[in-house]
N, C-alpha and C positions, 0 to 999 in steps of 0.2 A: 748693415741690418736691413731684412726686408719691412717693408712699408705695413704688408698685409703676411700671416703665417698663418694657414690652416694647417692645421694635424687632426687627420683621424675624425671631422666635423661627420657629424650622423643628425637628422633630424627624425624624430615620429609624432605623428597628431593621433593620439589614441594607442589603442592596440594595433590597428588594423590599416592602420595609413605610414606607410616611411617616405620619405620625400628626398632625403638625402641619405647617402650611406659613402663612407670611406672618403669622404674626400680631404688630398693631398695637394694645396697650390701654392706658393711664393709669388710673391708680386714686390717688384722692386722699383724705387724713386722713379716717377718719371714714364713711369711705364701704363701704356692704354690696353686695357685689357676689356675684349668681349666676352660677357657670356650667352652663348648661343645652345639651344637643344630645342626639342619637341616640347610644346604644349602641356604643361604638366611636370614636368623633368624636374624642376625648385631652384630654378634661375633667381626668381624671385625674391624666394626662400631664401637662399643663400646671401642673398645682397643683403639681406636685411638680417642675417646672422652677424655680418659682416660691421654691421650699424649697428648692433644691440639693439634692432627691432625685435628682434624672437631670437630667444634663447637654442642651443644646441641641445639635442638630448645627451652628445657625449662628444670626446672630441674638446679641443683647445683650437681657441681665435686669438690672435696676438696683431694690434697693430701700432704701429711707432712702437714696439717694446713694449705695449701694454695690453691688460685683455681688453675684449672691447668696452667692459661697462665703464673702463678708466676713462680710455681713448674717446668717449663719449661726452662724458663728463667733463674734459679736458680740450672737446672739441676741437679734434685732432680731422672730425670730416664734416663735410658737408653734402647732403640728399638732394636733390632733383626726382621725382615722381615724373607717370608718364601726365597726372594732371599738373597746371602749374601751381596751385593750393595756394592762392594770392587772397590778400584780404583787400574786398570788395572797396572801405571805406576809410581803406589808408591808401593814400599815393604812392606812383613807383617809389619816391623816395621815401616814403616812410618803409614800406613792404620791405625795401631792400637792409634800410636800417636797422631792423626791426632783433635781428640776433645781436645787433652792438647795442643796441638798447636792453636786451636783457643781458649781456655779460659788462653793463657798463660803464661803457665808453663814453666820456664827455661829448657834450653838444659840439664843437668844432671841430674836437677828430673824428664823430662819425661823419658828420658832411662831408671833409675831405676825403673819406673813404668810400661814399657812395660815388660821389663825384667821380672818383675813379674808378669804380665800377660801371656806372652809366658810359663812360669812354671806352672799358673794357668792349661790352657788349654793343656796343654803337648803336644807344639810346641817350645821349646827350640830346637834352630840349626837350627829352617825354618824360623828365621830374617830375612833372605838377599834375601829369596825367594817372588816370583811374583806370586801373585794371580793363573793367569794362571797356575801356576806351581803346584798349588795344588789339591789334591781330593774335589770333591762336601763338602764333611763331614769336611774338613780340613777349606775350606773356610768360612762352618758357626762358627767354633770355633775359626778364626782371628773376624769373626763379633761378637762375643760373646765380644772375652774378648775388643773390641774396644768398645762395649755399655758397662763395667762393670770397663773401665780403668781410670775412674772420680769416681770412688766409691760410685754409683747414691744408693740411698736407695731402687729404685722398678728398676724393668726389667720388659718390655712387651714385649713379641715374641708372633708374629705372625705367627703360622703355620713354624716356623721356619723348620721340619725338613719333611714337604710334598711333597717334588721332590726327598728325597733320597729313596733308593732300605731300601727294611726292614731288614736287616741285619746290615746298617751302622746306620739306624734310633732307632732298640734297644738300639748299642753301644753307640750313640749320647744321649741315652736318660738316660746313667747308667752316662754318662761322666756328660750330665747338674745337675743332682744329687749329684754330688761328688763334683762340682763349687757352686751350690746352699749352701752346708753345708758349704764350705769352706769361699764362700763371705758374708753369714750372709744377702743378698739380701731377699727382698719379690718379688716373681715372679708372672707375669698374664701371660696365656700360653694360645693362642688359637689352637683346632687342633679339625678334624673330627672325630678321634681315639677313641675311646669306651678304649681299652686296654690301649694305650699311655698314658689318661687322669688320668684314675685309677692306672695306677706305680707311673705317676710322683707327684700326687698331693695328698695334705691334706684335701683340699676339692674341691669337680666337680661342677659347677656352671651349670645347665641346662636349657638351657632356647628354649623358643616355637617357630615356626613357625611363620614367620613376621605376623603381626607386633610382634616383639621379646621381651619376656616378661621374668622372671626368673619365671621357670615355677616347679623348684626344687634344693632341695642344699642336695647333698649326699657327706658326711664326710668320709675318706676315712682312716681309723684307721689301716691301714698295720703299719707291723715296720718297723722303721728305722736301720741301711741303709737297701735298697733295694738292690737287687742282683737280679742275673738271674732267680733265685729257684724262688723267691717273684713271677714269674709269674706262676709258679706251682702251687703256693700255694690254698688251695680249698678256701679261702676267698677270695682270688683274683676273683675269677671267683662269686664268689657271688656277688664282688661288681660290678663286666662288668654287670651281668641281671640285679642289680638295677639300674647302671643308663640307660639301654641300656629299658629297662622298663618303665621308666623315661621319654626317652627321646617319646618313642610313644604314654605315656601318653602326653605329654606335646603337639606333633605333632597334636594330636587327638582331643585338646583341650577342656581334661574329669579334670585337673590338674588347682585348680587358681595358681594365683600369690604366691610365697614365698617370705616372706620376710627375706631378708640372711643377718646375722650377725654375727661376731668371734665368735667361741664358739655355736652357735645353732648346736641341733642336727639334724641329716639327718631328713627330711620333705618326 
């Protein structure tokens, strides 16, 4: 059973705005998936269809076998923003506890579970610390492991790491890798990032120029683990021109529809 099942998902804000239309995606256990397109496209949009942030106008979402408003309620995922949306005047540990506190979890299992969250993300010893008190990079990885601290089966981030300088945004990006292997999570990731998209993911979801359509599915067959070299690599860079090729195909609207499923090969 797939994780995630889009059928036929259409968005419209009005008469006069469509965002999304036709889209068909499978997303199966375990699997990193990007989405990537043009400014506008409803990457966003989608993700947050996906979370039962905003409704579809038509179209069926299924995740773990449920629609989403279940799968929500049942907290089957957990969100990542590109802000970290930390409260100021709770501590990393409370911030991170804070979803076992509302589906609650007693006082001694949630500590043991932050506790191993903070080890997760390798912020042991910044418990007692305040948001404020942290780096940009530090603060998305108290939001990281507070979306991953219910043990939700998917993670959607959203452009999670597009406000940091690119030096912390690689490290960030070797770090969500080394959290990805370790939580056994299926991740949706949206970013602008041509390179970002292609380290982090097993397959690049491309999709067109609003109205937003998946306009290509490039598989991303690097090995695991990834390391810093993996951007040296001359495959690497093959796979940025195809999707970066891809994605002007898809702009240009020379590219139909792809239909994307676990396991299809790049289109």
């Amino acid at each position: 059973m797939s994780v995630v099942e889009l059928q036929g998902v259409s968005k419209s804000f009005g008469r006069d705005v469509t965002a999304l239309e036709g889209i068909e995606l499978k997303i199966e256990q375990g699997e990193f998936i990007s989405l990537i397109g043009p400014s506008g496209c409803g990457k966003s949009t989608l993700l947050r269809i996906m979370g039962d942030l905003v409704e579809p106008s038509s179209g069926r979402v299924v995740v773990n076998g449920k629609t989403a408003r279940q799968a929500r309620i049942d907290r089957e995922y957990g969100i990542v923003f590109q802000d970290a949306v930390l409260f100021d005047w709770r501590t990393v540990l409370r911030n991170i506890s804070l979803p076992l506190e509302l589906s609650g979890w007693d006082r001694r299992r949630r500590k043991g579970r932050v506790r191993e969250m903070l080890e997760l993300v390798e912020l042991t010893g910044f418990g007692d610390h305040y948001p404020w008190q942290l780096s940009g990079g530090m603060q998305q990885r108290v939001s990281i492991a507070r979306a991953l601290s219910f043990d939700p089966a998917l993670l959607l981030m959203d452009e999670p790491f597009g406000a940091l300088d690119e030096m912390t945004r690689e490290r960030l990006n070797l770090e969500l890798l080394q959290i990805w292997a370790r939580s056994a999570s299926t991740i949706v990731f949206v970013t602008h990032s041509i390179a970002e998209a292609v380290f982090l993911s097993t397959r690049v979801v491309v999709m067109s120029a609003r109205p937003g359509r998946i306009s290509d599915v490039v598989s991303i067959d690097l090995p695991q683990p990834r390391t810093g070299l993996t951007r040296e690599d001359p495959h690497f860079f093959e796979l940025v021109t195809e999707v970066r090729e891809a994605l002007h195909l898809g702009s240009d609207g020379e590219r139909g529809t792809a239909q994307a499923s676990a396991g299809d090969p790049a289109v």
